[in-house]
C-alpha positions as CSV (number, residue, x, y, z in Angstrom):
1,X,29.2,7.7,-4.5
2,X,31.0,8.6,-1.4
3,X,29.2,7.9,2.5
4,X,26.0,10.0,3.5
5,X,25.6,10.1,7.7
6,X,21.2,10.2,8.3
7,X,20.0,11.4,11.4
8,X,15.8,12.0,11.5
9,X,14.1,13.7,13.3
10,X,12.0,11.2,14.7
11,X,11.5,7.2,14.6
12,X,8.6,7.6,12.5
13,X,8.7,6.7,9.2
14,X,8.4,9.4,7.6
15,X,11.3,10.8,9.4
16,X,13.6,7.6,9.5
17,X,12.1,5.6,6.5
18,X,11.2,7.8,3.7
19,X,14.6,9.0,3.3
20,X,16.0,6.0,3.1
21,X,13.4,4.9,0.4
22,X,13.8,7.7,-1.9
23,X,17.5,7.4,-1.2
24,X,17.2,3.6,-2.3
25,X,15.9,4.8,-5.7
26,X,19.2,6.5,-6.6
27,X,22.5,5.0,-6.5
28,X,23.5,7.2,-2.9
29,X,24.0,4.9,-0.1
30,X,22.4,6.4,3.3
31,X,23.8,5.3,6.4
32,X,21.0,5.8,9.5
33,X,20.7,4.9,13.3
34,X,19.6,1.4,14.7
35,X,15.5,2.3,15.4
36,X,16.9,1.9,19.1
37,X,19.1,4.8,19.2
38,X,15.9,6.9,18.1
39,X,13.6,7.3,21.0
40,X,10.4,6.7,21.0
41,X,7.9,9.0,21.0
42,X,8.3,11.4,24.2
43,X,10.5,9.2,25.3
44,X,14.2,10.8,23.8
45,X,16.8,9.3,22.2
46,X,19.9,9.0,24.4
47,X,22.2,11.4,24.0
48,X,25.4,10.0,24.8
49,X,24.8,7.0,22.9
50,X,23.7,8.8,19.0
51,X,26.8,11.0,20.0
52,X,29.1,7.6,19.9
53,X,27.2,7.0,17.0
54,X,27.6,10.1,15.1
55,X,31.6,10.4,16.0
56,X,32.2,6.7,14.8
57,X,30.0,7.1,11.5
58,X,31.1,10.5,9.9
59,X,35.0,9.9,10.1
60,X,35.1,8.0,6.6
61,X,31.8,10.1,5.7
62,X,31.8,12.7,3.0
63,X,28.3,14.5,4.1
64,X,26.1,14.7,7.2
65,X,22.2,15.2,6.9
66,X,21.3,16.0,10.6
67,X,18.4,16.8,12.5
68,X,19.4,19.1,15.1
69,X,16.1,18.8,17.5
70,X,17.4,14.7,17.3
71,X,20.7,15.7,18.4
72,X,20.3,17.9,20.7
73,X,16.9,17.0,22.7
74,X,16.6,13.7,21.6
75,X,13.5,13.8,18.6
76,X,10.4,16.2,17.6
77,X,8.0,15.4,20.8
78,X,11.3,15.6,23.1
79,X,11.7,18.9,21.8
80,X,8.5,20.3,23.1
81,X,8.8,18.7,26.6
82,X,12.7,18.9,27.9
83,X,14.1,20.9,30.3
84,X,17.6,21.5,28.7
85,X,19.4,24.7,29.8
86,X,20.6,26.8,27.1
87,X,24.4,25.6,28.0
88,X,23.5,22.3,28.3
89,X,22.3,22.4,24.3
90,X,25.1,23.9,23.1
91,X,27.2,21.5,24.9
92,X,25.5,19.1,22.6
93,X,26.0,21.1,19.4
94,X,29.7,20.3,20.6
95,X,29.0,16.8,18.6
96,X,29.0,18.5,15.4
97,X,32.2,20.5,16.0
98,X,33.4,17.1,17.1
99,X,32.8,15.2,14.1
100,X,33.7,18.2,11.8
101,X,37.2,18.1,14.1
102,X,38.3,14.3,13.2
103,X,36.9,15.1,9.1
104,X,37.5,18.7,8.4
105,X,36.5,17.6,5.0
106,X,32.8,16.5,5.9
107,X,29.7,18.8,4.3
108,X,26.8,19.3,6.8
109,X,23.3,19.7,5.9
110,X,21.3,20.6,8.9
111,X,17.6,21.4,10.3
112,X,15.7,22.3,12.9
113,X,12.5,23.3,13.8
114,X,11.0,26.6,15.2
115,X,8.7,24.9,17.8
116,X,5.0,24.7,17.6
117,X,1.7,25.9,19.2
118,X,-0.9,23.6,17.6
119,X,-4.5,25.3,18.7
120,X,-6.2,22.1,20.2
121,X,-6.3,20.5,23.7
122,X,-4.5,17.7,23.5
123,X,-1.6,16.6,25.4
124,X,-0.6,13.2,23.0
125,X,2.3,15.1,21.4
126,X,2.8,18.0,24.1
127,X,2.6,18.4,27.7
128,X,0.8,17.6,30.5
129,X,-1.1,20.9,30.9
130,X,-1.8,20.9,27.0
131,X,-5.0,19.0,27.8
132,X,-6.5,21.4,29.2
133,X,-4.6,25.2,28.1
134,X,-3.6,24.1,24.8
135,X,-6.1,26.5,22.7
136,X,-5.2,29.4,25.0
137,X,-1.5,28.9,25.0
138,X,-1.6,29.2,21.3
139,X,-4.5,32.0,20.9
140,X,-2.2,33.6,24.1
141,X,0.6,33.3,20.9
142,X,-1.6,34.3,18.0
143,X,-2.9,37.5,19.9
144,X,0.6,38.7,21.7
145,X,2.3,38.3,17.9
146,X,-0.6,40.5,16.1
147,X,-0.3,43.0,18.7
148,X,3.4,43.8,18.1
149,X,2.8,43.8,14.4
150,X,-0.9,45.4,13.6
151,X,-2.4,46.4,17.2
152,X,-5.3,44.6,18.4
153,X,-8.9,45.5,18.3
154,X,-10.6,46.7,21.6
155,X,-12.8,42.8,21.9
156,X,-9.3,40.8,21.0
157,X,-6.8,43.0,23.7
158,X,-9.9,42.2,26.1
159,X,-9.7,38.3,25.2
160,X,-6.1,39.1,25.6
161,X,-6.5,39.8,29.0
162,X,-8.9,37.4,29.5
163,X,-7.0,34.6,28.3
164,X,-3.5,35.6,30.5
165,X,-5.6,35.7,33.4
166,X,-6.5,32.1,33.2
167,X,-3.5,30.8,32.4
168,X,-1.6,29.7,35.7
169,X,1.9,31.0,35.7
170,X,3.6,27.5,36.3
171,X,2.1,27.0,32.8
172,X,3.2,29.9,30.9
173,X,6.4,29.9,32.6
174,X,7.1,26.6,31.4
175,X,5.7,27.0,28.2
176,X,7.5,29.8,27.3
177,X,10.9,29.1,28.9
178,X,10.7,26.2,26.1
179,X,10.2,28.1,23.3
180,X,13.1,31.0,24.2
181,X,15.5,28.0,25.0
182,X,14.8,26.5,21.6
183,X,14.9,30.0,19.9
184,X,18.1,30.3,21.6
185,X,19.1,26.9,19.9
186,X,18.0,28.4,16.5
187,X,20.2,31.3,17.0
188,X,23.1,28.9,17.6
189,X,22.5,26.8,14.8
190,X,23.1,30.4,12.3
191,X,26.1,31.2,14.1
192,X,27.2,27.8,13.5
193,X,26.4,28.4,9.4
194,X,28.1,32.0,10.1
195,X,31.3,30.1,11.7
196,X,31.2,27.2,8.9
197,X,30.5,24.4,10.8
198,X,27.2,24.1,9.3
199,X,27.3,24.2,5.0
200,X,24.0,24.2,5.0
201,X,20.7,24.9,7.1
202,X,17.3,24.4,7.0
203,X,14.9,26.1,9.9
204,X,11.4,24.7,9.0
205,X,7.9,26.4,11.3
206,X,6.3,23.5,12.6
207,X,2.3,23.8,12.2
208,X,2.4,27.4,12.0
209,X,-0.2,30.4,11.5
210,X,0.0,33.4,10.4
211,X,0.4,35.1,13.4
212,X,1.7,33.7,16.8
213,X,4.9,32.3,18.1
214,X,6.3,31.0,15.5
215,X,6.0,33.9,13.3
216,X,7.5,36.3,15.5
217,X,10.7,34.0,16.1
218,X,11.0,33.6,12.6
219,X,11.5,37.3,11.5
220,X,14.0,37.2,14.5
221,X,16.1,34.5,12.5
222,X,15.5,36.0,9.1
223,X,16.8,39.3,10.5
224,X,19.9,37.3,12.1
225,X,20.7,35.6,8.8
226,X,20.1,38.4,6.5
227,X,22.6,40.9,8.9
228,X,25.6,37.9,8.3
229,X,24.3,37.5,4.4
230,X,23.4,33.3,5.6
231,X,20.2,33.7,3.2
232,X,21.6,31.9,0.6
233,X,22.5,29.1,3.4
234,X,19.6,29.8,5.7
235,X,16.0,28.3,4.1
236,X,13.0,29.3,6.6
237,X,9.4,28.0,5.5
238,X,6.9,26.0,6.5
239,X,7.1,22.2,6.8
240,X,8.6,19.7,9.5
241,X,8.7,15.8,8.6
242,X,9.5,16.0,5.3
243,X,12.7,18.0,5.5
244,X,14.9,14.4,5.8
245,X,13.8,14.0,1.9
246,X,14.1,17.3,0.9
247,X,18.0,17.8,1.8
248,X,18.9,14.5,0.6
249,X,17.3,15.9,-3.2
250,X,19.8,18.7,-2.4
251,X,22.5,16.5,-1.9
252,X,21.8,14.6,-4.8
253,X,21.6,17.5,-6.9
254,X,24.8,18.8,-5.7
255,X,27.3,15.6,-6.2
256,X,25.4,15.1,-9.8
257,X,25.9,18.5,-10.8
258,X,22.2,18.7,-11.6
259,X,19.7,21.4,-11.5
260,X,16.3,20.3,-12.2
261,X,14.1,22.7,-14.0
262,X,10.4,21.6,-12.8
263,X,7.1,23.2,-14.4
264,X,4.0,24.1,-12.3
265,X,0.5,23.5,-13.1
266,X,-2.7,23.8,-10.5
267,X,-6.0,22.2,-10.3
268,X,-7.4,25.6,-8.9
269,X,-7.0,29.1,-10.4
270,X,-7.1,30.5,-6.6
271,X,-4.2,27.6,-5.5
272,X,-1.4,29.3,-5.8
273,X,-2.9,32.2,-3.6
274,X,-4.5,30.4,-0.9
275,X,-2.8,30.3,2.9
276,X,-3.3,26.4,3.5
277,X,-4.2,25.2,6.9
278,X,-1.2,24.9,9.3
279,X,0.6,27.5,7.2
280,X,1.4,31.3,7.5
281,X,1.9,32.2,3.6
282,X,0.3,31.0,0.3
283,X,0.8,27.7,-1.5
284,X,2.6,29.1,-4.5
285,X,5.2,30.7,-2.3
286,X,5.5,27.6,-0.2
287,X,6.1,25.7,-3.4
288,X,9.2,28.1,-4.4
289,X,10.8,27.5,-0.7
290,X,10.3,23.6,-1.2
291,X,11.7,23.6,-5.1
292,X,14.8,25.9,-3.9
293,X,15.7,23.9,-1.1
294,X,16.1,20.8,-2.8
295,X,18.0,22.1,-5.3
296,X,16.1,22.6,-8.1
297,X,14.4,25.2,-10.2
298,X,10.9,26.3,-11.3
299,X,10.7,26.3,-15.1
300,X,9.3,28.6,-17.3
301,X,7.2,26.4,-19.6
302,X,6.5,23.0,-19.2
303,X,8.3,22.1,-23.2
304,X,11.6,22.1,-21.2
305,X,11.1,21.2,-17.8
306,X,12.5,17.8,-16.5
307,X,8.9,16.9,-14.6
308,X,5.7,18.3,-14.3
309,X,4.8,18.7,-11.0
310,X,0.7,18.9,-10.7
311,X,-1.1,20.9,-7.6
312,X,-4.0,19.5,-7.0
313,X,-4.3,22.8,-4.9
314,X,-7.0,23.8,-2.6
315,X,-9.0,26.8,-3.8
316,X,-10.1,28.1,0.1
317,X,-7.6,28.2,2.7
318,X,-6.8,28.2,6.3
319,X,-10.2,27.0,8.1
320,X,-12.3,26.6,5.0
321,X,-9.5,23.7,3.8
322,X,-10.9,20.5,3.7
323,X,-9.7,17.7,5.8
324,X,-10.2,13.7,4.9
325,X,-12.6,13.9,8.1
326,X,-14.9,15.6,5.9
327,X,-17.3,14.4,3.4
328,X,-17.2,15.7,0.3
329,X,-20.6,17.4,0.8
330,X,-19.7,19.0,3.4
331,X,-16.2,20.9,2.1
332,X,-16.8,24.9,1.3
333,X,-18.8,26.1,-1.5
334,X,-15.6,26.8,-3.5
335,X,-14.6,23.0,-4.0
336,X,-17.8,23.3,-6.0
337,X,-16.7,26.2,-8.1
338,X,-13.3,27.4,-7.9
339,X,-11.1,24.0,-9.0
340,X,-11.7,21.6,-11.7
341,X,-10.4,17.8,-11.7
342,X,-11.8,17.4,-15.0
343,X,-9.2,19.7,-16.4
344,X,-6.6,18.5,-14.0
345,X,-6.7,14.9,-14.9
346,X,-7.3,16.0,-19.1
347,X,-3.6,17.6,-18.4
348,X,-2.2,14.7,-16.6
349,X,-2.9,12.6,-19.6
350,X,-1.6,15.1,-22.5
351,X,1.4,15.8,-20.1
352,X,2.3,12.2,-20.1
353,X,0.8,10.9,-23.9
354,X,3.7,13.6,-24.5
355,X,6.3,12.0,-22.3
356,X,6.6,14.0,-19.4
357,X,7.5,13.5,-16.3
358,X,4.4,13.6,-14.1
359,X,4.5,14.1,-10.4
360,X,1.4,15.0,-8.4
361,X,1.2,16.7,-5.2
362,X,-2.3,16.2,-3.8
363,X,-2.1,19.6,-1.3
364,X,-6.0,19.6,-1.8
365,X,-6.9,18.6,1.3
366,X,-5.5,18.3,4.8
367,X,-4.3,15.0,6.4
368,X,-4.3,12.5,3.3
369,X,-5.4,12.2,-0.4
370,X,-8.3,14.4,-2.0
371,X,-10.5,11.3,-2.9
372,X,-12.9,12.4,-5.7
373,X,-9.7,13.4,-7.3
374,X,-7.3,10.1,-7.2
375,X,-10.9,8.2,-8.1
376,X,-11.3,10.0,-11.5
377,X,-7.2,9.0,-11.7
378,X,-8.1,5.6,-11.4
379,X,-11.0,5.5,-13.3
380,X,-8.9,7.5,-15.9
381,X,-6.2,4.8,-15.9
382,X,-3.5,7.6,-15.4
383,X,-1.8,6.1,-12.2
384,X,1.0,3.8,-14.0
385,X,1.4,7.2,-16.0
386,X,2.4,8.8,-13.1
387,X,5.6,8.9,-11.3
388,X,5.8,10.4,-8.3
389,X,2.9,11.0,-5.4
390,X,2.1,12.3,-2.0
391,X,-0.4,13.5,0.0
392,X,-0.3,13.0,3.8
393,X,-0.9,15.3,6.5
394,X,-0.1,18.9,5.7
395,X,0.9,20.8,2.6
396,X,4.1,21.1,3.5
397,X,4.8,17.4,4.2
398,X,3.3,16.7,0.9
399,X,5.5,18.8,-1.1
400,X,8.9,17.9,0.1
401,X,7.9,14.6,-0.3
402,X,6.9,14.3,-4.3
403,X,9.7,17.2,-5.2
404,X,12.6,15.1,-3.7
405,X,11.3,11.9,-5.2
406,X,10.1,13.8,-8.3
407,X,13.9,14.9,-8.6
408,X,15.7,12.0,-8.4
409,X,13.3,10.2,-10.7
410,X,13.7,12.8,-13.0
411,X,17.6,12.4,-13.2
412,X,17.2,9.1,-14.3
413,X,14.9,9.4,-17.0
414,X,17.5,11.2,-18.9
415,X,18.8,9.4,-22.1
416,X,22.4,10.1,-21.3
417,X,22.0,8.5,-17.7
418,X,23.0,4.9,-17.7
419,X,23.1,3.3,-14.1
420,X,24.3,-0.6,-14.2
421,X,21.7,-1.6,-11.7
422,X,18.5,0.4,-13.4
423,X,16.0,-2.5,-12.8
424,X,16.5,-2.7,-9.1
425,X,16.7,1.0,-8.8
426,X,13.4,1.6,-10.8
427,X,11.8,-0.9,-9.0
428,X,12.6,0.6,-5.8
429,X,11.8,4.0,-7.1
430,X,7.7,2.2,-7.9
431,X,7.4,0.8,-4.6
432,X,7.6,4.1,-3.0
433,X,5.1,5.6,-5.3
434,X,2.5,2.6,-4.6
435,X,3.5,3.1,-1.1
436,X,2.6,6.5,-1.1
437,X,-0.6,5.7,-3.0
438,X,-1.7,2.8,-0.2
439,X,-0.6,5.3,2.5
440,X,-1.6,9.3,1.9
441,X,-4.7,7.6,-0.3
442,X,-6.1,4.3,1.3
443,X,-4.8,4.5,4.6
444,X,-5.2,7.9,5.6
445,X,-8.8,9.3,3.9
446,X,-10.3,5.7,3.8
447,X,-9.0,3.1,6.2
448,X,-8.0,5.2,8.8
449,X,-11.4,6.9,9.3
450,X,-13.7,3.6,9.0
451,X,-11.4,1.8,11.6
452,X,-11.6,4.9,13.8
453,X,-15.4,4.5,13.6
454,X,-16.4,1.4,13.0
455,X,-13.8,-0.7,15.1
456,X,-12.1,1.0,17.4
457,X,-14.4,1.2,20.3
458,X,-15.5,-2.5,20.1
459,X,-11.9,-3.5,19.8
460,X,-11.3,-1.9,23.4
461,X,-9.0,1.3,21.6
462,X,-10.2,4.6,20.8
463,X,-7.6,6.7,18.3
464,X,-5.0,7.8,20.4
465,X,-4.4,4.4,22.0
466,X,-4.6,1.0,20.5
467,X,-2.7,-1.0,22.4
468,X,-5.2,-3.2,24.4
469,X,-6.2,-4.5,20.3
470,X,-2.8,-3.4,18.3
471,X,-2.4,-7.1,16.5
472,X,-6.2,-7.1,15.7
473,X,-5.9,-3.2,14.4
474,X,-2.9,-4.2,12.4
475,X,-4.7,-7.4,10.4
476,X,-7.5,-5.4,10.2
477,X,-5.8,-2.3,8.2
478,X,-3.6,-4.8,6.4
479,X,-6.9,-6.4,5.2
480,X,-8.4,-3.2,4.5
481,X,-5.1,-2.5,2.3
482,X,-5.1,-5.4,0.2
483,X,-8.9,-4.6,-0.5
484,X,-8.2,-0.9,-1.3
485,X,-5.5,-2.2,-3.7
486,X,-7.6,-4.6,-5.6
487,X,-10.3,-2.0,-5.8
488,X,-8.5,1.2,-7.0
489,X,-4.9,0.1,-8.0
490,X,-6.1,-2.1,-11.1
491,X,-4.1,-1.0,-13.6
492,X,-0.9,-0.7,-11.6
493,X,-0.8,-4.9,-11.9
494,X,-2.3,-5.5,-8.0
495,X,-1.5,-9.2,-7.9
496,X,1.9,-8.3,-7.9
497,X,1.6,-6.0,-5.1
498,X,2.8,-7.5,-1.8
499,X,1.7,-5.8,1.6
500,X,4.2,-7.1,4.7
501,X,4.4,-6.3,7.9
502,X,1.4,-3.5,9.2
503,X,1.8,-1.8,12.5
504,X,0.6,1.6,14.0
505,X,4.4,2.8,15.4
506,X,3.1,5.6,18.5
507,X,0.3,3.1,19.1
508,X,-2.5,5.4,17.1
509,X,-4.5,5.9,14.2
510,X,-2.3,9.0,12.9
511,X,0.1,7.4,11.5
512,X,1.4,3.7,9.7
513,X,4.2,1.8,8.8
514,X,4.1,-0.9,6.8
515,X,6.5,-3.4,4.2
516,X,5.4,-3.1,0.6
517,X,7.1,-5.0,-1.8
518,X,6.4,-5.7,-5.9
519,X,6.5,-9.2,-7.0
């Protein structure tokens, strides 16, 4: 296959490594940036030397799957704390004419995000001031949108009032100056489709709502696409860290000449109609934007579909969604009622007894795997049954994930498809299932939440900053690992699991990386 130019959104790996993962169970060769060219954190990537980069790379390259908020402000966090003038980022979008300039031939598959308002006061990801005017910044957002579109109530245009009179103008000046040069950004980024530099776009809402900032700056970009007919070449849904994976299904799809048909089924009646958290519309039409994008196709029955892609699917949404925090006493009344595993695991194992292709997406709950659910998977012995899995952070990072992985797998589990190096390739294509298992289900609703309470303080770290213990964190999760693996993992041949190298990349509990190998 001809050259495919990476550029993530971020360092982390779910931006820079996933990818590359998936990418390594096909045969498509992805060419990415040295982790130094990538930033780190708030600190951005420099400009001048990705641009080299970029230039020297896609000359002999054939397509380019680019983050724009990496290109032009330097990663994700960058993007919410530059001062870029609007001329100063299109002077970086030059790059992309650049490259297109020395290979008119090259196909560009491009995203970027609408910027987001997450409701909490916390500055680890945003600015300064966030610490402290976070929640009203975004309510400020939420309230100003749902007055343009419904009208407010007499009590919320009086919080409205309240809320702008607290906020000191240095903040919402900066604040908002952001967002309109990074709308303005978006708005370049569809004339650049509209022009043809761009073959193909992707705008993603980052942690969104269903009203507020976000929302209002995305009907302004559907209404731009739609007036140059870009919607076939425009996508605009929810999701953020998973879009690297999602285009690189699309590309596969595209230089196979291969359409996936994929069948739906839901541990919960309601799933497909809940908003999830972080989200502005319901699952079931977050699930068509995710399928489309990557190029494939929701089937009709599941008798012809090339996988089955099972929702474990929450049955409340928005603030009633359970998070991994939680115990599982505590979730709403409807995880009592409204969704049955029983059912959902029975399905799993006909599905697969018949010889389907089984990928799960564990959308359940927020921020990692819905435990009570992967435990009656284990105890089932359905996981080696099972080839594809996510479930980490939000619903939309979940489904990219599994549907990009749950395509490619799918391609090769066709008769006709012969690939000389199959072994290698599967085997690559298992390690990122198990990784996914250790990660979205023992890292992230088990290990992550005992080390947070049980280790952290004594250790000298709290969450957001472990560096005064990172080597004692990182044994102690790797331990923690193994132990999960042994304990739950017993029928996928544990002994022949091998962890590597552990390590907590932004220097907190959020999120892992980690070397996982089979023996």
């Amino acid at each position: 296959m001809g050259k495919i130019v990476y550029l993530p959104l971020d360092e982390r790996p779910c931006n820079a490594k996933f990818p590359m993962q998936i990418a390594a169970s096909s045969d498509l060769k992805l060419t990415a940036p040295p982790r130094s060219l990538l930033g780190n954190k708030k600190q951005p990537a420099p400009y001048g030397a990705l641009k080299d980069w970029l230039i020297a790379e896609t000359v002999q390259a054939d397509i380019l799957i680019i983050s724009l908020d990496m290109l032009v402000y330097g990663g994700i966090v960058p993007s919410r704390l530059h001062h870029l003038s609007g001329r100063e980022c299109s002077e970086r979008f030059g790059t992309l004419i650049e490259c297109r300039k020395r290979n008119p031939w090259l196909r560009i598959y491009a995203f970027n995000l609408i910027m987001r308002a997450p409701a909490c006061n916390s500055s680890d990801e945003e600015p300064d001031y966030y610490e402290e005017f976070g929640v009203r910044l975004a309510r400020n957002g939420w309230l100003s949108d749902k007055t343009i579109r419904e009208g407010l109530s007499d009590e919320e245009r009086l919080e409205l009032q309240q809320i702008r009179s607290e906020l000191p103008e240095t903040v919402t000046r900066d604040f908002i100056g952001r967002r309109e040069t990074n709308t303005t950004v978006n708005h370049m980024a569809v004339d650049l489709v509209r022009q043809g530099a761009i073959d193909f776009l992707i705008i993603p809402l980052d942690d969104n709502a269903k009203y507020g900032y976000s929302s209002h700056e995305q009907r302004q970009l559907l209404l731009s696409a739609e007036k140059h007919q870009l919607l076939d070449r425009i996508h605009i849904y929810p999701g953020a860290d998973e879009i690297g994976c999602t285009l690189l299904a699309r590309v596969f799809c595209e230089l196979k000449n291969y359409r996936p048909e994929i069948y739906i089924r839901h541990s919960s009646t309601n799933g497909p109609f809940v908003i999830p958290k972080y989200e502005d519309r319901s699952l079931g039409e977050s699930i068509k934007s995710h399928i489309t994008a990557a190029g494939a196709f929701i089937a009709d029955s599941s008798a012809a579909a090339d996988a089955i892609l099972m929702v474990n699917s929450p049955p409340a949404g928005q603030y009633d969604m359970a998070e991994t925090s939680q115990s599982f006493s505590e979730r709403h009344a409807s995880y009592f009622s409204e969704v049955n595993l029983r059912e959902f695991a029975q399905a799993i194992d006909v599905y697969t007894e018949k010889g389907k292709m089984v990928a799960l997406a564990d959308v359940g709950t927020c921020n990692g795997a819905d435990e009570p659910l992967m435990k009656l998977i284990s105890k089932s012995g359905l996981l080696p049954r099972i080839s594809a899995y996510a479930g980490w952070n939000t619903s939309g990072n979940t489904l990219g994930t599994v549907i990009a992985h749950a395509i490619i797998e799918s391609f090769y589990r066709k008769a006709e498809v012969v690939l000389q190096q199959e072994a290698s390739r599967s085997r690559r294509s298992r390690e990122f299932y198990l990784a996914r298992l250790v990660e979205d289900w023992g890292y992230q609703s088990i290990i992550r939440r005992e080390v947070a309470r049980d280790y952290l303080e004594a250790l000298g770290g709290n969450y957001f900053d472990i560096s005064a213990a990172a080597s004692q964190v990182h044994e102690l999760i790797r331990g923690k690992m193994n132990a999960f693996i042994t304990q739950y993992l017993h029928d996928l041949q544990p002994d022949r699991i091998k962890l590597g190298r552990v390590e907590l990349p932004w220097r907190r509990m959020f999120e892992v990386d980690f070397e996982l190998s089979i023996i």
